[in-house]
Biopython code that builds the backbone (N, CA, C, O; Angstrom):
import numpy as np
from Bio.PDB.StructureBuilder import StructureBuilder

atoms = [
    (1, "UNK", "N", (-14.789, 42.109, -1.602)),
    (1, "UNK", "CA", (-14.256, 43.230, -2.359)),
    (1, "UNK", "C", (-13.084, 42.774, -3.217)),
    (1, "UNK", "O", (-12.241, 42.138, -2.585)),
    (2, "UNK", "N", (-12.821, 42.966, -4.603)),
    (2, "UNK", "CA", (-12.169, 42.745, -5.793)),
    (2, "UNK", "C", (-11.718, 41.156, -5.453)),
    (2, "UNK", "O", (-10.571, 40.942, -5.061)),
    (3, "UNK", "N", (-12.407, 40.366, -5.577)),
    (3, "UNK", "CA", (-12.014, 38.933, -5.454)),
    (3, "UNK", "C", (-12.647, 38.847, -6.898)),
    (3, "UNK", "O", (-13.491, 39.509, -7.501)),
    (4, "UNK", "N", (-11.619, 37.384, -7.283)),
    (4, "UNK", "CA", (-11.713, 37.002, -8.532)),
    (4, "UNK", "C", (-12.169, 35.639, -8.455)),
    (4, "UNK", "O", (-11.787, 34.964, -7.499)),
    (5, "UNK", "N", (-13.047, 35.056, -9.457)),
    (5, "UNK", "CA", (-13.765, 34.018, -9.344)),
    (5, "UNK", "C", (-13.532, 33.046, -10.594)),
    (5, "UNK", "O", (-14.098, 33.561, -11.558)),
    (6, "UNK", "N", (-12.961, 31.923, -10.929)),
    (6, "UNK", "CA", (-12.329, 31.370, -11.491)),
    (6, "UNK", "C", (-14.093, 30.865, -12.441)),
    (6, "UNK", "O", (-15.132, 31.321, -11.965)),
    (7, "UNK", "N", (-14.140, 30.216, -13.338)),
    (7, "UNK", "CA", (-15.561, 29.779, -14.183)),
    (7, "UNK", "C", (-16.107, 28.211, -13.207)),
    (7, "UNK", "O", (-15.256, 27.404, -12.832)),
    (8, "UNK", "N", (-17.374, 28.037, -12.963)),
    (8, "UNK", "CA", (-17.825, 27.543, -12.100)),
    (8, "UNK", "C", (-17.496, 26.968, -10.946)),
    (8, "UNK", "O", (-17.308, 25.798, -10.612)),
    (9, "UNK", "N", (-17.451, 28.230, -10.266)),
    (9, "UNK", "CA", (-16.831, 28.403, -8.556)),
    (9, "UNK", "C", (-18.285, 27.982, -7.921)),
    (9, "UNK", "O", (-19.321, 28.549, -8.269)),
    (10, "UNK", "N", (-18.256, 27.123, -7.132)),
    (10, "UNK", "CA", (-19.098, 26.992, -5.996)),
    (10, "UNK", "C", (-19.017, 27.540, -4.864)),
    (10, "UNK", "O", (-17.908, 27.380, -4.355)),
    (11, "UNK", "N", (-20.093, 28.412, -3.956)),
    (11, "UNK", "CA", (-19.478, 28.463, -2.902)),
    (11, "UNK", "C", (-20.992, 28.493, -1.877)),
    (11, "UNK", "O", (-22.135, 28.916, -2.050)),
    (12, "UNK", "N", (-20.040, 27.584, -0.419)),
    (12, "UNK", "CA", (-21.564, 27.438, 0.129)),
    (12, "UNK", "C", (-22.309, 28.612, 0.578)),
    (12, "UNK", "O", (-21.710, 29.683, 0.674)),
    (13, "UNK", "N", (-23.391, 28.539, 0.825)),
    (13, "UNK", "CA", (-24.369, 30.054, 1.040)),
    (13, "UNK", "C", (-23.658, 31.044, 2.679)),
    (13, "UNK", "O", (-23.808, 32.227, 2.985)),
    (14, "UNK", "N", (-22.992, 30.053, 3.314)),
    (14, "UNK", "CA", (-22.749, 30.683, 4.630)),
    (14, "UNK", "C", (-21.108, 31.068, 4.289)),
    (14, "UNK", "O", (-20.870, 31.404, 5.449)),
    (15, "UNK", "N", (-20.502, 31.165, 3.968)),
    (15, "UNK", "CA", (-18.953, 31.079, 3.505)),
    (15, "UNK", "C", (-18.452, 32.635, 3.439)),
    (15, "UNK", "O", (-19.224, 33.491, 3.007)),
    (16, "UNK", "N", (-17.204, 32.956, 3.856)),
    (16, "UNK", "CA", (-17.062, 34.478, 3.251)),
    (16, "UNK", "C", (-15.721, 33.633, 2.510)),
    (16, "UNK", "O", (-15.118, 32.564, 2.602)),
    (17, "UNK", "N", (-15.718, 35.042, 1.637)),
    (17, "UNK", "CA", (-14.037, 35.164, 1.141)),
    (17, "UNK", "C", (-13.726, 36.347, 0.475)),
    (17, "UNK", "O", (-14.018, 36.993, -0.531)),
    (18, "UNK", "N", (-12.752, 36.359, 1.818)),
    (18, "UNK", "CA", (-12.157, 37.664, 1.644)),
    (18, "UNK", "C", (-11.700, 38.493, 1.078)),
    (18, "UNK", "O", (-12.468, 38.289, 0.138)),
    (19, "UNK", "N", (-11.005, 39.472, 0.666)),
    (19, "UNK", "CA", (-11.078, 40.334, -0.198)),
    (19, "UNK", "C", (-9.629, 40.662, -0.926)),
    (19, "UNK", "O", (-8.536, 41.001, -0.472)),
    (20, "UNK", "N", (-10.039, 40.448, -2.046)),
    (20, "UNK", "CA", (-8.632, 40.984, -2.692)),
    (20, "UNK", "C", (-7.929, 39.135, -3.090)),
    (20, "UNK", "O", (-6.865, 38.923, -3.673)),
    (21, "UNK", "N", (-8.826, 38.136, -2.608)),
    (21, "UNK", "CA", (-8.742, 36.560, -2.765)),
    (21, "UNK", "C", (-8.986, 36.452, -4.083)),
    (21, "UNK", "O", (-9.822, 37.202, -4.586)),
    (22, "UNK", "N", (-8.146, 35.286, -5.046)),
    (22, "UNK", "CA", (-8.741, 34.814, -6.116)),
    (22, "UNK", "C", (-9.114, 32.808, -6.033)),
    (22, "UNK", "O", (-8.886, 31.856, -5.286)),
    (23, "UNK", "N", (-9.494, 32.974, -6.756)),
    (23, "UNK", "CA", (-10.588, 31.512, -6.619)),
    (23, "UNK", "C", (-10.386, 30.715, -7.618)),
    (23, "UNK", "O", (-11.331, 30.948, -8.372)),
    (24, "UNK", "N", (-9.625, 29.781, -8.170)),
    (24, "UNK", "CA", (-9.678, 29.173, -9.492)),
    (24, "UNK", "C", (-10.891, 28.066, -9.927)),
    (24, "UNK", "O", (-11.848, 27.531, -9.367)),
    (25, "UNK", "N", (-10.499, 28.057, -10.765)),
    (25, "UNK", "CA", (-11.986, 27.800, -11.593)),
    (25, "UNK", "C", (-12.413, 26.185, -11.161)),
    (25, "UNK", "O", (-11.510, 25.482, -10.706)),
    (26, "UNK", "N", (-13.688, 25.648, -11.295)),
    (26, "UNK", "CA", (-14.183, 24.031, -10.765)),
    (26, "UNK", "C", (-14.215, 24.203, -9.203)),
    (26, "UNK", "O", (-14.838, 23.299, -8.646)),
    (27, "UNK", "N", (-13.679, 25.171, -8.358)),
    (27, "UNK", "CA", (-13.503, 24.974, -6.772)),
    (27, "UNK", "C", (-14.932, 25.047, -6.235)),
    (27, "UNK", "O", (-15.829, 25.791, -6.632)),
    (28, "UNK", "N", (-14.969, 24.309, -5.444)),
    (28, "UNK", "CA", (-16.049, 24.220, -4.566)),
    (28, "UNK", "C", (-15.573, 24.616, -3.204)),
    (28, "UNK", "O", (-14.396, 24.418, -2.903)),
    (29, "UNK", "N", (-16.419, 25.169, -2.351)),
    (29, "UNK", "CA", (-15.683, 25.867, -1.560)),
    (29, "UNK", "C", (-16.967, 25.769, 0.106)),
    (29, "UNK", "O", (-18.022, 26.375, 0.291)),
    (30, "UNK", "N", (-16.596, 25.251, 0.564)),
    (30, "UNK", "CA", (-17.476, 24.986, 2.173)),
    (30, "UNK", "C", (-17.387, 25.449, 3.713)),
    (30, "UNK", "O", (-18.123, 25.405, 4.699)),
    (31, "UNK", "N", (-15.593, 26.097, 3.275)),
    (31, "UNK", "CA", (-14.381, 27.085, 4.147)),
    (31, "UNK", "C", (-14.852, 28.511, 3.876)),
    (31, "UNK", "O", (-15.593, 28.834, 2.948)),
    (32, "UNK", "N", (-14.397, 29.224, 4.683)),
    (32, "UNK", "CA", (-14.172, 30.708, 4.423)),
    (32, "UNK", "C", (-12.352, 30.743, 3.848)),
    (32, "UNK", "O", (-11.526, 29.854, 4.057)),
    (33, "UNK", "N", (-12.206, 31.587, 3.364)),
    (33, "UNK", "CA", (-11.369, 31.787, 2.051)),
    (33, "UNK", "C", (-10.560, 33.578, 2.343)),
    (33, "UNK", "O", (-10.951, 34.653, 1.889)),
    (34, "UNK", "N", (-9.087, 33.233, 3.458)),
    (34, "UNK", "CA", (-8.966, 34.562, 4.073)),
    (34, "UNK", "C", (-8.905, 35.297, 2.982)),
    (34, "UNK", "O", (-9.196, 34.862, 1.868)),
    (35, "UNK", "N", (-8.408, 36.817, 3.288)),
    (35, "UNK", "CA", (-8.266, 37.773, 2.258)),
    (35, "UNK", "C", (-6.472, 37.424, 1.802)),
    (35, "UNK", "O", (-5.549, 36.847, 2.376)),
    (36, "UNK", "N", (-6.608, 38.035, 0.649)),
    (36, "UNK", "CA", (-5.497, 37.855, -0.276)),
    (36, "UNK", "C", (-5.294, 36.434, -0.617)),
    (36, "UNK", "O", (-4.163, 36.206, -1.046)),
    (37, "UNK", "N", (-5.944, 35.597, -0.556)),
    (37, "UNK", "CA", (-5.466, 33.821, -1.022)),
    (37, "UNK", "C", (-5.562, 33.541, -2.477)),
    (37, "UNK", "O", (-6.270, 33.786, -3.454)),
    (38, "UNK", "N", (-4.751, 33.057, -2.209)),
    (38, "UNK", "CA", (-4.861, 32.087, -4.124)),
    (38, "UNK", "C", (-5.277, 30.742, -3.617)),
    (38, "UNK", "O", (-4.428, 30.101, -2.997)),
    (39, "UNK", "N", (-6.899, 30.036, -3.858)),
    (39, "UNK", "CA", (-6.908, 29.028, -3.785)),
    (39, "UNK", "C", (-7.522, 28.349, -4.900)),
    (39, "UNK", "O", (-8.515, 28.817, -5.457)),
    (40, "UNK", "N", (-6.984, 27.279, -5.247)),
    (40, "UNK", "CA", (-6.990, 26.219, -6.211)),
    (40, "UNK", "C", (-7.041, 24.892, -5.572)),
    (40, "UNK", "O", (-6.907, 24.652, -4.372)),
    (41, "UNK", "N", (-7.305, 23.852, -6.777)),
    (41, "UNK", "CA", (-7.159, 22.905, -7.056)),
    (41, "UNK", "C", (-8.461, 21.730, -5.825)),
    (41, "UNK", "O", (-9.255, 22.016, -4.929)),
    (42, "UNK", "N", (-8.095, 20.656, -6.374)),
    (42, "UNK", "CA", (-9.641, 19.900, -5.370)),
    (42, "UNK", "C", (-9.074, 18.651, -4.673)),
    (42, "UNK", "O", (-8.357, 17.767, -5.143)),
    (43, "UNK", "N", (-9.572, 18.801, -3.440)),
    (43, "UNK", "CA", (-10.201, 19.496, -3.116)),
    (43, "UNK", "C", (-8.889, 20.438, -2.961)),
    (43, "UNK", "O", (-7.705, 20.316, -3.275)),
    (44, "UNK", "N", (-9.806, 21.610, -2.213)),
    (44, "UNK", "CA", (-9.185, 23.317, -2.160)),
    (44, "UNK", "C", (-8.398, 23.533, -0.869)),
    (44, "UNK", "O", (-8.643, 23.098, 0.256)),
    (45, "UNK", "N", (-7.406, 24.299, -1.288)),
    (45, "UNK", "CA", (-6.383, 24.704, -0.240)),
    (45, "UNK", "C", (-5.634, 26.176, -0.891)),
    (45, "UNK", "O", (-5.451, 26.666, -2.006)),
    (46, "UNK", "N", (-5.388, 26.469, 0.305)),
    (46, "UNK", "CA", (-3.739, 28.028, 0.082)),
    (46, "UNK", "C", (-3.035, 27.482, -0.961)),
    (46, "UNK", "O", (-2.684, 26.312, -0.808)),
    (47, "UNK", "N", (-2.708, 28.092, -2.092)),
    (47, "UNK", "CA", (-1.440, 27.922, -2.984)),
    (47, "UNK", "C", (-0.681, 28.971, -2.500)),
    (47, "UNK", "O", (0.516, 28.978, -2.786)),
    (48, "UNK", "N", (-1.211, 29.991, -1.723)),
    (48, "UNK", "CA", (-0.125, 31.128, -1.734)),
    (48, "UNK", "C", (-1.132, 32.544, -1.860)),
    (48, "UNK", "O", (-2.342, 32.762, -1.793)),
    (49, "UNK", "N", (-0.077, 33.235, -2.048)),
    (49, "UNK", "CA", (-0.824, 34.434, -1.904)),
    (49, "UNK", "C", (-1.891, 35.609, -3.538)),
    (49, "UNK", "O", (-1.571, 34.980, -4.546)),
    (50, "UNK", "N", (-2.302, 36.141, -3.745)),
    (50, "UNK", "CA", (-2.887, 36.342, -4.874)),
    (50, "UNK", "C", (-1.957, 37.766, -5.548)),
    (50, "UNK", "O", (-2.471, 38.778, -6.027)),
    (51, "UNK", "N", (-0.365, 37.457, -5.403)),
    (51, "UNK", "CA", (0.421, 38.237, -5.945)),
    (51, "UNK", "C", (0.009, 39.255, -6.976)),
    (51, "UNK", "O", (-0.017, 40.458, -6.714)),
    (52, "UNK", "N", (-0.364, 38.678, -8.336)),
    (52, "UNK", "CA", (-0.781, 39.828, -9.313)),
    (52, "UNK", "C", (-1.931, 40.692, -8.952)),
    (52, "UNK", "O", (-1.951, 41.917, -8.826)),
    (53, "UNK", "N", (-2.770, 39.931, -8.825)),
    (53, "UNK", "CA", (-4.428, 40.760, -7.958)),
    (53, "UNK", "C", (-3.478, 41.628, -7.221)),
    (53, "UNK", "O", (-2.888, 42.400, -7.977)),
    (54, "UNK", "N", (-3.229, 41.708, -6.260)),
    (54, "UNK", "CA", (-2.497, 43.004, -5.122)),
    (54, "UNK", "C", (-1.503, 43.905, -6.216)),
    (54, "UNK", "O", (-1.533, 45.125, -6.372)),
    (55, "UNK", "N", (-0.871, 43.197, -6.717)),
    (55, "UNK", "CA", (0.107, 44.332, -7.445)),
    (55, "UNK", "C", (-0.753, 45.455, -8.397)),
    (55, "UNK", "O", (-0.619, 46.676, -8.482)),
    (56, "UNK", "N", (-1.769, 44.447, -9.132)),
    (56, "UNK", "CA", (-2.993, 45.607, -10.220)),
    (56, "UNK", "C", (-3.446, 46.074, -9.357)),
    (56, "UNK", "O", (-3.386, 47.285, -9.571)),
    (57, "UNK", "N", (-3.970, 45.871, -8.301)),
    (57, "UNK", "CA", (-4.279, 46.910, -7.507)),
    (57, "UNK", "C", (-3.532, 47.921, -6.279)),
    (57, "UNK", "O", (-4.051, 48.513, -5.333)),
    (58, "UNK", "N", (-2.040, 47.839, -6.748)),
    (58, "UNK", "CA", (-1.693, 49.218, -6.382)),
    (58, "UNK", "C", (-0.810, 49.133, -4.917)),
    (58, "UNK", "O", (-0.307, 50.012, -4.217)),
    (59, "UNK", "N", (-0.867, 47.699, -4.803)),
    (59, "UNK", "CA", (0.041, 47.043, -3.045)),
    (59, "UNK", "C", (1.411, 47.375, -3.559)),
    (59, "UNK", "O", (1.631, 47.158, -4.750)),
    (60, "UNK", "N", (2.228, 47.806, -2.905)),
    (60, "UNK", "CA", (3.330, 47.912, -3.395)),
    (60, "UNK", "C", (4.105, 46.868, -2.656)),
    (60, "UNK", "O", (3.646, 46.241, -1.701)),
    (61, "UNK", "N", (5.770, 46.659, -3.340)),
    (61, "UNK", "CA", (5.895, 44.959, -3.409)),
    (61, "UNK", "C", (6.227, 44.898, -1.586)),
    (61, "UNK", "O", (6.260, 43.693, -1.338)),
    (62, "UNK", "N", (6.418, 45.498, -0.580)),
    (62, "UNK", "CA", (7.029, 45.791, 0.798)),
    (62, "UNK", "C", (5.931, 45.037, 1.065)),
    (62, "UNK", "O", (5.999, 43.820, 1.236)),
    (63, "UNK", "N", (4.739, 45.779, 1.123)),
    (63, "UNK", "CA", (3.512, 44.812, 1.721)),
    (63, "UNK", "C", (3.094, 43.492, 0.555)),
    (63, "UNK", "O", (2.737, 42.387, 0.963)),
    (64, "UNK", "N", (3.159, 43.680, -0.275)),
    (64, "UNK", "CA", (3.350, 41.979, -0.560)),
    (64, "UNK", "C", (4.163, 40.867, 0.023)),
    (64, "UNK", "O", (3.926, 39.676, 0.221)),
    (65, "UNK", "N", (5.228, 41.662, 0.240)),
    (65, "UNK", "CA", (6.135, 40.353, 0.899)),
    (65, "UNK", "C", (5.444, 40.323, 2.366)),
    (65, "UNK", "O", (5.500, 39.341, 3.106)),
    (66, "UNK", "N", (4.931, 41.269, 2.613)),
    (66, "UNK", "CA", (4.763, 41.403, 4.620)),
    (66, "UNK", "C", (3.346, 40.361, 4.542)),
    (66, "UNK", "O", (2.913, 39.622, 5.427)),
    (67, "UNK", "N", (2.846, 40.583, 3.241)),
    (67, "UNK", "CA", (1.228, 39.334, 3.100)),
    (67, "UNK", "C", (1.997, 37.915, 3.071)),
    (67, "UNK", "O", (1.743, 36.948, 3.789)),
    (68, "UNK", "N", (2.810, 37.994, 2.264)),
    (68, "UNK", "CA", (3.132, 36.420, 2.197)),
    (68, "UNK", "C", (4.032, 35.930, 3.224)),
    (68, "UNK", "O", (4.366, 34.753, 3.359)),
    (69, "UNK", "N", (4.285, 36.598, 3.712)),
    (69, "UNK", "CA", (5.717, 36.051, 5.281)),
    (69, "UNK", "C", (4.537, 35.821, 5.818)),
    (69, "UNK", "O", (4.529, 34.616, 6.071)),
    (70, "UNK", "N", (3.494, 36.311, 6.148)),
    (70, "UNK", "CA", (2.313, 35.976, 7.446)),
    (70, "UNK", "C", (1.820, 34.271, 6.732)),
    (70, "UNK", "O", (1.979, 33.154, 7.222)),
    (71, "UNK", "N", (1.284, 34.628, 5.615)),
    (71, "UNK", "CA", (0.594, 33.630, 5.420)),
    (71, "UNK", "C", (1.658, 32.166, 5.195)),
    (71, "UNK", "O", (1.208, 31.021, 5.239)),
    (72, "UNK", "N", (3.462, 32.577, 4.896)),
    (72, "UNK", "CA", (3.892, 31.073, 5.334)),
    (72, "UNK", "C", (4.155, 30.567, 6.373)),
    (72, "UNK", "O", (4.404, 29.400, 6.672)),
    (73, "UNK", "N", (4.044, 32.319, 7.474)),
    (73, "UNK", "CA", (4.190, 31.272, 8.969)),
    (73, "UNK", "C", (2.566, 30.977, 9.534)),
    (73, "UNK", "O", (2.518, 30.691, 10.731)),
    (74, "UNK", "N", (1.153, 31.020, 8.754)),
    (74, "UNK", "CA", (0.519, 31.026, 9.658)),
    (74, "UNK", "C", (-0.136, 29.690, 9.054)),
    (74, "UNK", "O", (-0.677, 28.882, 9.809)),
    (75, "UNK", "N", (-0.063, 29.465, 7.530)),
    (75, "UNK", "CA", (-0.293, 28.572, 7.129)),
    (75, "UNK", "C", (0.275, 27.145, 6.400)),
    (75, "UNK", "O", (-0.146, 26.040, 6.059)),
    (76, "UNK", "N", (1.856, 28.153, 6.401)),
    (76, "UNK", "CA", (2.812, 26.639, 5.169)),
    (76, "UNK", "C", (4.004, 26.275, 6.769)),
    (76, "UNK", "O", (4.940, 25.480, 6.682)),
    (77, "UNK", "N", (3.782, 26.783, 7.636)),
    (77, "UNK", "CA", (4.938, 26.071, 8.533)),
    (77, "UNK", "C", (4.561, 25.173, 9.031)),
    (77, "UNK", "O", (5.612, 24.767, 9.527)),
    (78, "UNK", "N", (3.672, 24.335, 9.377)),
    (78, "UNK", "CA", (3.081, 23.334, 9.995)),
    (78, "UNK", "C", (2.864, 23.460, 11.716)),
    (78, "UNK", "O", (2.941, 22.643, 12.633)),
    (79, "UNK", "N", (2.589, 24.757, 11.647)),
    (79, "UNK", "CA", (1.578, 25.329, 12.939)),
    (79, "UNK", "C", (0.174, 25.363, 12.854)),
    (79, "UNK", "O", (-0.229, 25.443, 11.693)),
    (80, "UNK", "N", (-0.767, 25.323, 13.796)),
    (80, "UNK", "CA", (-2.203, 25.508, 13.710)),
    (80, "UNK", "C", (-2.153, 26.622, 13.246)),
    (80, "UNK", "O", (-1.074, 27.146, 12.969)),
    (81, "UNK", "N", (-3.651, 27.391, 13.010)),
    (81, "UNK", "CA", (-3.905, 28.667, 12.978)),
    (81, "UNK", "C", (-3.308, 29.820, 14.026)),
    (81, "UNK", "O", (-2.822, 30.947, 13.940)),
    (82, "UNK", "N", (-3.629, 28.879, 15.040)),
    (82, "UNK", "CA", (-3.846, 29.758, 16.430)),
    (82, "UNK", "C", (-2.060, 30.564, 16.528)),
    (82, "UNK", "O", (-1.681, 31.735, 16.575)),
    (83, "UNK", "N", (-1.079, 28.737, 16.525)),
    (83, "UNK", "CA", (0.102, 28.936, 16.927)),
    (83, "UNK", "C", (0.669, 29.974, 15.883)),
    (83, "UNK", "O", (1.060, 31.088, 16.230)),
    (84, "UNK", "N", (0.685, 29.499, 14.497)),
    (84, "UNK", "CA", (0.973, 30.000, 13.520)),
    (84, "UNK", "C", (0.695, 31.728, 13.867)),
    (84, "UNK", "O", (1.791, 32.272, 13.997)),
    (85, "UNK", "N", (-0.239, 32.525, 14.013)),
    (85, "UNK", "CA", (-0.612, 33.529, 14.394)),
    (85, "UNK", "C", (0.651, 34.239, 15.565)),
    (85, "UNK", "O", (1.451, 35.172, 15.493)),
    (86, "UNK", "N", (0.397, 33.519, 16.299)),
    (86, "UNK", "CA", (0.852, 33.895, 17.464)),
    (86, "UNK", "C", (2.444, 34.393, 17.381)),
    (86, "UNK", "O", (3.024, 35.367, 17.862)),
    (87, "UNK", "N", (3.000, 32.984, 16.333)),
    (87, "UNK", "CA", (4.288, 33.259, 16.360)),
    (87, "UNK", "C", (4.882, 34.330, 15.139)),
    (87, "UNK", "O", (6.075, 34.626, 15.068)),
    (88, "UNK", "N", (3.756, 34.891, 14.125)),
    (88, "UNK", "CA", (3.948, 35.665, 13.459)),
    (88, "UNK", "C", (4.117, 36.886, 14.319)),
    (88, "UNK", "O", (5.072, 37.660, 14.259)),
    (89, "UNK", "N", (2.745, 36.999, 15.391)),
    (89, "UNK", "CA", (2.847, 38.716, 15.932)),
    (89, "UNK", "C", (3.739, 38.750, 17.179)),
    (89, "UNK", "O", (3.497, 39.702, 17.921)),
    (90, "UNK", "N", (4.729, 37.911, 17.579)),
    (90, "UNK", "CA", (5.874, 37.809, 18.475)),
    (90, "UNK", "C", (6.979, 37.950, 17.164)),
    (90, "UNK", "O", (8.148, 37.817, 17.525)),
    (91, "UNK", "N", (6.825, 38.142, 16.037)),
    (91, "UNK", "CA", (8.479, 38.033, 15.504)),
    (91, "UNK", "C", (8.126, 39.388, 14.418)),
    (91, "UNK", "O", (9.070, 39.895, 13.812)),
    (92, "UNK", "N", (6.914, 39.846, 14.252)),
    (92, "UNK", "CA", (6.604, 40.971, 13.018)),
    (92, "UNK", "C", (5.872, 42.373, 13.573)),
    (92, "UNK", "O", (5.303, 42.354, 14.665)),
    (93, "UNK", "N", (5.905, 43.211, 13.014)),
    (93, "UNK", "CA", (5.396, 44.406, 13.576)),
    (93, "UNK", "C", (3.728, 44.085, 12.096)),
    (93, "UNK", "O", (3.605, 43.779, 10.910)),
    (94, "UNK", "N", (2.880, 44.424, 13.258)),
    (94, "UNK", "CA", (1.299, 44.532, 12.301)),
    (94, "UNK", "C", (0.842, 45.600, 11.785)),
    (94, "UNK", "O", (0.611, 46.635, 12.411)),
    (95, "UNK", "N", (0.671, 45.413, 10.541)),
    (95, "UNK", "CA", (-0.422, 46.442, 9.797)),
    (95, "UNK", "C", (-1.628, 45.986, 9.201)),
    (95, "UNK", "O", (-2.077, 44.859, 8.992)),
    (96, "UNK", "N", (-2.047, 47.142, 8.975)),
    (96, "UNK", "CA", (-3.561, 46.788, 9.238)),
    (96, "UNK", "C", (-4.002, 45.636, 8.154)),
    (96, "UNK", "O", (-4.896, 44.817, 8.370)),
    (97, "UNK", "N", (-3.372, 45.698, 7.184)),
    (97, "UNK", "CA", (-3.608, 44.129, 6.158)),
    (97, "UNK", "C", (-3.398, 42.817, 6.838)),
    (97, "UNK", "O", (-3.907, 41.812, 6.340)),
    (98, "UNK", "N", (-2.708, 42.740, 7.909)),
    (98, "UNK", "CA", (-2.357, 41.617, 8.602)),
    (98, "UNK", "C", (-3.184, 41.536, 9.709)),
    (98, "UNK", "O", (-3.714, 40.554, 10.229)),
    (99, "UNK", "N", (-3.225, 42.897, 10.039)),
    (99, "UNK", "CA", (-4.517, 42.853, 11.167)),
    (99, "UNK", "C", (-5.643, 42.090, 10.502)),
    (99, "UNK", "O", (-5.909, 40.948, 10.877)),
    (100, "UNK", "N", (-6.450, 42.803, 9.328)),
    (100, "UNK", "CA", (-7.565, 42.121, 8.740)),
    (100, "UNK", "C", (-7.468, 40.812, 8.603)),
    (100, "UNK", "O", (-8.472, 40.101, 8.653)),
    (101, "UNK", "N", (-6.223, 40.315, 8.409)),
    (101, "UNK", "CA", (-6.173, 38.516, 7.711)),
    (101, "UNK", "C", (-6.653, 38.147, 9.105)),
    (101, "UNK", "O", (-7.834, 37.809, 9.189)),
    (102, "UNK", "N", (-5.637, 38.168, 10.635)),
    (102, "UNK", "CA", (-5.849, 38.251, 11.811)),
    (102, "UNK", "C", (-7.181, 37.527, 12.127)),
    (102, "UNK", "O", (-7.393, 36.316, 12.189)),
    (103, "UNK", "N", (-8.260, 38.861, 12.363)),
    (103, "UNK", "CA", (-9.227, 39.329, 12.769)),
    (103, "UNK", "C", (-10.036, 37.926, 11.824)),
    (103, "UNK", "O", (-10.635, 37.016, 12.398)),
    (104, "UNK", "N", (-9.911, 38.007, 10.609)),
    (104, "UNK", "CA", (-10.384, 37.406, 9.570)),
    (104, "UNK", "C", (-10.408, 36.145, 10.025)),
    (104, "UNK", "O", (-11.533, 35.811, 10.399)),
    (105, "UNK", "N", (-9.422, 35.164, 10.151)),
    (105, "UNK", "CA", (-9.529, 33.598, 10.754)),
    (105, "UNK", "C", (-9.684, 33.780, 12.056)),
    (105, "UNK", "O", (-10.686, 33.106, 12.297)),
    (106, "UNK", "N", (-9.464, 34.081, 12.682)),
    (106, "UNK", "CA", (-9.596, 34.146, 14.335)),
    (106, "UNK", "C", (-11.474, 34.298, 14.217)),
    (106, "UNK", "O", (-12.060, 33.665, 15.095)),
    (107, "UNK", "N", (-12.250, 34.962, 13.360)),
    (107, "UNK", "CA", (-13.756, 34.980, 13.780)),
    (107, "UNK", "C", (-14.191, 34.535, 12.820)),
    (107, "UNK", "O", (-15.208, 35.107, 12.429)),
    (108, "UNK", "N", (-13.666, 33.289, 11.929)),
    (108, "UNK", "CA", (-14.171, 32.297, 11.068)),
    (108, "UNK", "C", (-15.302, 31.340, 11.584)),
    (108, "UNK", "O", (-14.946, 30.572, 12.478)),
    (109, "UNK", "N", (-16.697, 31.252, 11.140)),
    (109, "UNK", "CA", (-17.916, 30.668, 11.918)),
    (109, "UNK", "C", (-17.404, 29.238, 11.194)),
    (109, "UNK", "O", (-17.501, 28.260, 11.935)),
    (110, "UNK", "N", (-17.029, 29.059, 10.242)),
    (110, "UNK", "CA", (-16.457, 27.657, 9.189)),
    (110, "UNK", "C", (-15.136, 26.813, 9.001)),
    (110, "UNK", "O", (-14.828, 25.892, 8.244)),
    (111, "UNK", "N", (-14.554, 27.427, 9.891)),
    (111, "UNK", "CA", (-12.899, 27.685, 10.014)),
    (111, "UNK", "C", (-12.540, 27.938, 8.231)),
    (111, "UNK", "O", (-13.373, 27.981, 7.326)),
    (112, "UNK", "N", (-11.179, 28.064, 8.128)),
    (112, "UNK", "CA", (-10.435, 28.695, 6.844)),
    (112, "UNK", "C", (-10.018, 27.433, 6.123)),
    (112, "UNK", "O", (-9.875, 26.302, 6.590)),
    (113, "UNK", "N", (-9.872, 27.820, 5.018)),
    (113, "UNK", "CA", (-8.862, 26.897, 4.441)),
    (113, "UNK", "C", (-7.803, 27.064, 4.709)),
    (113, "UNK", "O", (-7.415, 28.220, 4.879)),
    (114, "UNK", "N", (-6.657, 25.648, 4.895)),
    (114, "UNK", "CA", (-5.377, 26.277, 4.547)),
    (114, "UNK", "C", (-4.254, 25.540, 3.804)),
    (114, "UNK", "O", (-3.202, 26.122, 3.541)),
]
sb = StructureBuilder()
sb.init_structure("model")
sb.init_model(0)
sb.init_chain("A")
sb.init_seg("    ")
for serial, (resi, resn, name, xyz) in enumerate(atoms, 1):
    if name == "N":
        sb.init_residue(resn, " ", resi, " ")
    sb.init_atom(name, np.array(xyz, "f"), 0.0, 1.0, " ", f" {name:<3s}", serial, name[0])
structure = sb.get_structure()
């Protein structure tokens, strides 16, 4: 749902990516791809979060920042997934956008990028 797809995006047939994610262009992609990501460049990883996408669509900036605090402790602190997670929902109160990211890597059949 409203993901943006950069000009010849690959992506493998089993793969999700999540929603409200943008994709820059040449990526090939073999990961699942959580919701809200900005991923670029090759091979592909998290740049961060898909700031403008959320704002055109109406996130106001409170939960933008509450998307991107998750995603630098779950992915830019140099914790696993698992830990990274863990130590987000011991220090943050969850809503349901964080729930979804959550839910989202935790039942990744491909694991995530990050």
């Amino acid at each position: 749902d409203f993901v943006t797809l950069g000009g010849v995006v690959k992506i493998h047939q089993f793969c999700s990516v999540g929603k409200y994610s943008m994709i820059g262009a040449d990526v090939k992609l073999t990961k699942d791809v959580p919701p809200y990501a900005l991923v670029g460049s090759t091979p592909p990883k998290i740049e961060g979060i898909n700031k403008i996408g959320l704002k055109r669509h109406g996130f106001s900036n409170e939960l933008v920042k509450e998307i991107e605090s998750f995603y630098k402790t779950v992915f830019f602190s140099g914790l696993n997934n698992h830990d990274g997670i863990k130590k987000y929902v011991e220090n943050c109160d969850i809503n349901p956008e964080i729930k979804e990211c959550i839910d989202f890597i935790e039942n990744s059949q491909r694991g995530v990028y990050r």
